[in-house]
C-alpha positions, 0 to 999 in steps of 0.5 A, spaced: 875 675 076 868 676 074 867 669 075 869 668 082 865 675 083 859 672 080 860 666 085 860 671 091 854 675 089 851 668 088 853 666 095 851 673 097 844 673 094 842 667 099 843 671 105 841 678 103 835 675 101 834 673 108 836 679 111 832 684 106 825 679 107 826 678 099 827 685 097 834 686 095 838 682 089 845 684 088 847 683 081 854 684 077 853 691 073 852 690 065 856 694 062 863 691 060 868 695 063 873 700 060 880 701 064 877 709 063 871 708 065 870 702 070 873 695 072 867 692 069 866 689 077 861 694 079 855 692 082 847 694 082 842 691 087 835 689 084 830 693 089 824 688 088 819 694 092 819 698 085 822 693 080 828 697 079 836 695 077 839 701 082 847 703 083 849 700 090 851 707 091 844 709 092 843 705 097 842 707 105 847 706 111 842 701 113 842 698 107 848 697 105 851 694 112 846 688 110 849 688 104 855 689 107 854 683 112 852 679 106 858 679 101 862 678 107 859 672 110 859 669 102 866 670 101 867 667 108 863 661 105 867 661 099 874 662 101 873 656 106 870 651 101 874 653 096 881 653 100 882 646 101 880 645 108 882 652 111 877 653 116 874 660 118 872 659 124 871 667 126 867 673 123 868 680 127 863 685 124 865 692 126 858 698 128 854 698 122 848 696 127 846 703 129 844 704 121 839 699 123 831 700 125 829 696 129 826 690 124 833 690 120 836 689 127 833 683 129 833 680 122 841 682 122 841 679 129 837 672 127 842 671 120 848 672 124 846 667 130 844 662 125 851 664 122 854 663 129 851 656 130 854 653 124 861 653 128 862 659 128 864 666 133 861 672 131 864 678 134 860 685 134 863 691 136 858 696 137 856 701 142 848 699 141 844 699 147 839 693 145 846 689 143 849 690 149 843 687 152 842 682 148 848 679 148 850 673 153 857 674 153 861 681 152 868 684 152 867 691 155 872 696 153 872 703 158 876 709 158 880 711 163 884 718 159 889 719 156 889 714 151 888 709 157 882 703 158 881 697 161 877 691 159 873 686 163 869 680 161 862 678 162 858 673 162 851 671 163 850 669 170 
């Protein structure tokens, strides 16, 4: 189990070192795990802008969708390579883009576009103004009340 997961942050790390502009690593955690203590899974990020080994906990909402955002397209990437011709030809990502000043978002934005060009659907659910500008084609989903809605397609014009 620790192997595969140090393939995954492998995988991971290419992404997140885009998405960060270099700044975050994650890393597995040193320490051997006890079944009291921890799994022995755990994982820490090297933050290259104080030089430092920190816990995955400390990071903030914004940091850790980016963070969030790499591991899930590593074990996209992994599940596909290793499964035998199993493709996975979509990735939904649900909010998380509000935490994200408007660099991060940009940076999020472009990897998942890039992403998205290799053959692959990327669904946003989000309620971020600028995305909801940004995006060619969208499902919009009103409410109407009690517990009703009404969804409709737009496309770009």
């Amino acid at each position: 189990m620790r192997a595969q997961l140090v393939e995954v942050l492998q995988v991971a790390n290419q992404h997140l070192q885009q998405l960060s502009s270099g700044r975050y690593e994650l890393r597995l955690h040193l320490e051997a795990g006890t079944y009291q203590k921890n799994t022995g899974l755990e994982i820490d990020v090297y933050d290259d802008n104080v030089g430092q080994v920190r816990s995955v906990h400390t990071l903030s909402g914004g940091e850790s969708f980016i963070a969030a955002l790499s591991l899930a397209l590593a074990l996209g990437e992994i599940i596909q390579t290793e499964s035998g011709g199993i493709n996975i030809d979509a990735l939904f990502v649900d909010e998380g883009f509000g935490s994200l000043d408007q660099e991060a978002l940009s940076v999020a934005m472009a990897a998942l576009e890039n992403v998205e060009g290799s053959n692959r659907m990327i669904g946003i659910i989000s309620h971020v103004t600028l995305l909801q500008e940004t995006i060619p084609y969208q499902i919009k989903v009103e409410a109407l009340g009690q517990g009703k809605s009404r969804a409709r397609v737009v496309t770009p014009e």
